[in-house]
N, C-alpha and C positions, 0 to 999 in steps of 0.2 A: 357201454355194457362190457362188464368181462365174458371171454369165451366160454361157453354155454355147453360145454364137455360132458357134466354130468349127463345134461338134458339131453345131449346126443347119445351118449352111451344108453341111456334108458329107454330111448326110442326107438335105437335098433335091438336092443333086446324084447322086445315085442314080438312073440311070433305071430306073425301077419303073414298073410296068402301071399299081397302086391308082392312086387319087386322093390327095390331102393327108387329106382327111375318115377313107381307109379303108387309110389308110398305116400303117407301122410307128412313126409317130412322133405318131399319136392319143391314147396315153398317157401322154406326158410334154410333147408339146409342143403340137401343136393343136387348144386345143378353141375351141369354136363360136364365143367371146365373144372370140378373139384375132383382129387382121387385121392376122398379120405373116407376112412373104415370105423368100424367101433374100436375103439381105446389109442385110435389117432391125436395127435394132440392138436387141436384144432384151433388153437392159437395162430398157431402158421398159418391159420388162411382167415385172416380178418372180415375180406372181401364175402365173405359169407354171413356174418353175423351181425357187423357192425352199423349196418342199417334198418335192422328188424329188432322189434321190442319183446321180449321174452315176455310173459305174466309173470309175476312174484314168483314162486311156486316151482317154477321151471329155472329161473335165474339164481333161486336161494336154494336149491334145491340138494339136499346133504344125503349122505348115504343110510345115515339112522333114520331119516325119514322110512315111510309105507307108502307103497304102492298096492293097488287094488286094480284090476282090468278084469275087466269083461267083452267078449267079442260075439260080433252080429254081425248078421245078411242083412242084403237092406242098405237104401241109403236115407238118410235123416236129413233134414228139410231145416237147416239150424238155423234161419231167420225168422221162421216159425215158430220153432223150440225156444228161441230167445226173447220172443212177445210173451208166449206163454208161460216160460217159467217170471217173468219179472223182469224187466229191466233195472231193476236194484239192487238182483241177487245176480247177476248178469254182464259178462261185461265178452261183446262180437265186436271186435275192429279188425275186419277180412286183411285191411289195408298195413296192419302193423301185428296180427298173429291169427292164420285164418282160422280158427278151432274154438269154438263156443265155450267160456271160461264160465263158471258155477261156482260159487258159494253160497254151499246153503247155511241158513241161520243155523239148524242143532246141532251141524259136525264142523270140529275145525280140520277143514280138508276144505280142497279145489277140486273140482272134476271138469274134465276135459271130455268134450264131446266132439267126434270128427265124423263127417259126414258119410262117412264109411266103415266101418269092418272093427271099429276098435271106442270103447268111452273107457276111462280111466280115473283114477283118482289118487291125491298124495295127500297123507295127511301124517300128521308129528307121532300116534299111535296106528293100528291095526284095527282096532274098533273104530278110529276117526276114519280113514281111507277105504273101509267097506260099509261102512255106515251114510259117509258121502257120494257113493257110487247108488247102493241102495235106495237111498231116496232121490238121488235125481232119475233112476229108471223106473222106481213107482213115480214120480210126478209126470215122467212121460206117456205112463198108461192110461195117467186120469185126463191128461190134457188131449188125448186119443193121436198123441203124434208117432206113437209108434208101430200102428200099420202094418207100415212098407217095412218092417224092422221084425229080425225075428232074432230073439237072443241067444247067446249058446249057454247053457245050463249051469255053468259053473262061476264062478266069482273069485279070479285066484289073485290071494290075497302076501304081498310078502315085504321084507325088508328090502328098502332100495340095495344096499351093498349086496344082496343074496341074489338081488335079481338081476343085477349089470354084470 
């Protein structure tokens, strides 16, 4: 896999409560023995990357692309979430990207679900990338997995280059 730069720059631009240490990106990207930041060139540090599988989405991931996020209280139950929505439209491998991957059939977009504070989505258009966040958080009201989940009101929606 090539270094995964973009993916990292767009994941610390996230404004998220955690810290880096107790973020969602603990598990593939920062551990204790790296000291690299957003627009680090992370090439230099293979030892990070080069044994974890990105999703498409995150690997091909361009700057004209869209991003769409939405942030919640709550934590989400993603092996739950992952019977429910389908295992076709679906694809949870804790072991190679811990973060519940979604494509839905009517947007072309991926949406990223993490068990905490942040769902996301990338899609080639603005309508695809909040269309695919959309419907994967109405499928979670009908499947009643969103509870423990309380979401925050807004849906912000932007060009990946605007947003990193």
């Amino acid at each position: 896999m090539e270094h995964p730069q973009p993916a990292f720059d767009l994941f610390q631009s996230f404004p998220l409560e955690n810290s880096l240490d107790e973020s969602l990106l603990l598990d593939w990207f920062a551990y204790n023995s790296i000291d690299a930041e957003k627009g680090d060139n992370i090439s230099e540090h293979p030892e990070v990357w080069k044994h974890w599988e990105l999703p498409d989405a995150l690997a091909n991931l361009s700057t004209d692309d869209y991003v769409a996020y939405q942030k919640f209280s709550g934590e989400l139950n993603l092996n739950a979430f992952a019977i429910g929505l389908g295992l076709g439209d679906v694809k949870y491998e804790p072991e190679k990207f811990s973060r519940l991957v979604y494509c839905p059939e009517t947007f072309s977009a991926t949406v990223f679900a993490f068990w905490q504070e942040l769902i996301f989505s990338i899609g080639d258009t603005e309508d695809a990338a909040k269309g695919g966040l959309t419907q994967m958080t109405n499928r979670m009201a009908e499947l009643g997995l969103g509870e423990d989940v309380s979401f925050k009101p807004h849906v912000q929606t932007q060009r990946v280059a605007d947003f990193i």
